[in-house]
N, C-alpha and C positions, 0 to 999 in steps of 0.2 A: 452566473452565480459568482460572488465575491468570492475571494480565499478565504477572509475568514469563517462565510457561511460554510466551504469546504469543510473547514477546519473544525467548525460546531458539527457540521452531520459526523464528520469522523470521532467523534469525542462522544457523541450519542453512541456509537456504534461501540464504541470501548469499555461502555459500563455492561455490554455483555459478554466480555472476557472469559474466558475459561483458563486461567492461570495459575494452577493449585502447587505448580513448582518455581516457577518461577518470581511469583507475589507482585507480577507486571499484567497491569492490564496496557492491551495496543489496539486501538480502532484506526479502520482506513476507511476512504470515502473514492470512488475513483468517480469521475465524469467522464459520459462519454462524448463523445462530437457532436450529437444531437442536443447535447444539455440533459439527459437523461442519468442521473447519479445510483450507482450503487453502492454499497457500505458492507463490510467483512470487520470480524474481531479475531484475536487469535485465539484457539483452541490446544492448548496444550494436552500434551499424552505423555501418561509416565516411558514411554517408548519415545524419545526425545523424535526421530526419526518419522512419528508418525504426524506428528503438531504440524499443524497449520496456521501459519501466516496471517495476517490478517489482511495483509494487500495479496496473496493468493486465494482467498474467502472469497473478499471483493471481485476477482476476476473472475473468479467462477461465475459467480453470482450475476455477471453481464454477460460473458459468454454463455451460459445458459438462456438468457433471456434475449441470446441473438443480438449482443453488441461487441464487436471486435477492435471500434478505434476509437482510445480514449483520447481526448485532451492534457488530463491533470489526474491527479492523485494523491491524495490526503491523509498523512499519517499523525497520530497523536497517542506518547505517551504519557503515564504517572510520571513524576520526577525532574530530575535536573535534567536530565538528556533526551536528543533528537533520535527516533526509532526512523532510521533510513531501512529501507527496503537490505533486507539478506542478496547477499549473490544469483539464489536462484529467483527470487523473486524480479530483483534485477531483468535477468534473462526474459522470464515469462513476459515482464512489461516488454520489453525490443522483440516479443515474438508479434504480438501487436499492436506495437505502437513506438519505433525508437525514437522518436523526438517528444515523448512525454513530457510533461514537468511534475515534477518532485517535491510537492510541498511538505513538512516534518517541522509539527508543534510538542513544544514540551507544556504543563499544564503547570509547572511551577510557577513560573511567571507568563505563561501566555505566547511568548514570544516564538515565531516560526524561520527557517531557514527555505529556502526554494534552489532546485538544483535542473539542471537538464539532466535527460535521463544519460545522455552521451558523457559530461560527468560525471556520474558517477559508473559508467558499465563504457570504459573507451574502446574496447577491443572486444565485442558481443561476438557469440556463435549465432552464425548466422545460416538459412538456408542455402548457397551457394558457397558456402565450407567444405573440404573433402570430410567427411564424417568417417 
């Protein structure tokens, strides 16, 4: 799958937003190894605390369905700006997958940025941490 098709399933997935506070819609697309894609929007809750992500959606969404190692991951929001993955969402991806890539399109003008996940999360908790 091209990035940009990434980038179109991600953008499909973002017109189901549920964003009544924040007036953002954000759809993710994640691939996993197999070439097998799933897609999350985020879900927001007046309980800021309980909103879901929408690249945490998406993970669900394959871990459910019994897939653990992604390739890539596809974020797109409304607007001028790139919606990079939150700190825990961060985490979540290096639980299974720390060399992911990180792709995050804006829809203003189309245009996307691509990151390693080790850029952006350089110092992950990881299992073999004193917790």
């Amino acid at each position: 799958m091209t990035d940009r098709r990434l980038l179109e399933t991600a953008a499909d997935a973002m017109e189901n937003s549920y964003s009544p506070y924040s007036r953002t819609k954000i759809g993710a697309a994640i691939e996993c190894a197999d070439g097998t894609v799933f897609t999350g929007c985020i879900i927001e809750n007046v309980a800021f605390g309980a909103t879901i992500c929408a690249e945490a959606a998406a993970i669900a969404s394959a871990v459910s369905a019994g897939h653990q190692n992604f390739k890539r991951i596809a974020t797109i929001s409304e607007g001028n700006t790139y919606s990079l993955p939150c700190g825990n969402c961060r985490q979540l991806l290096n639980e299974f997958s720390p060399t992911i890539e990180v792709l995050s399109a804006r829809t203003s003008d189309g245009r996307f940025v691509s990151y390693s996940l080790t850029a952006l999360l350089p110092m992950p908790v990881t299992a073999g941490d004193n917790l």
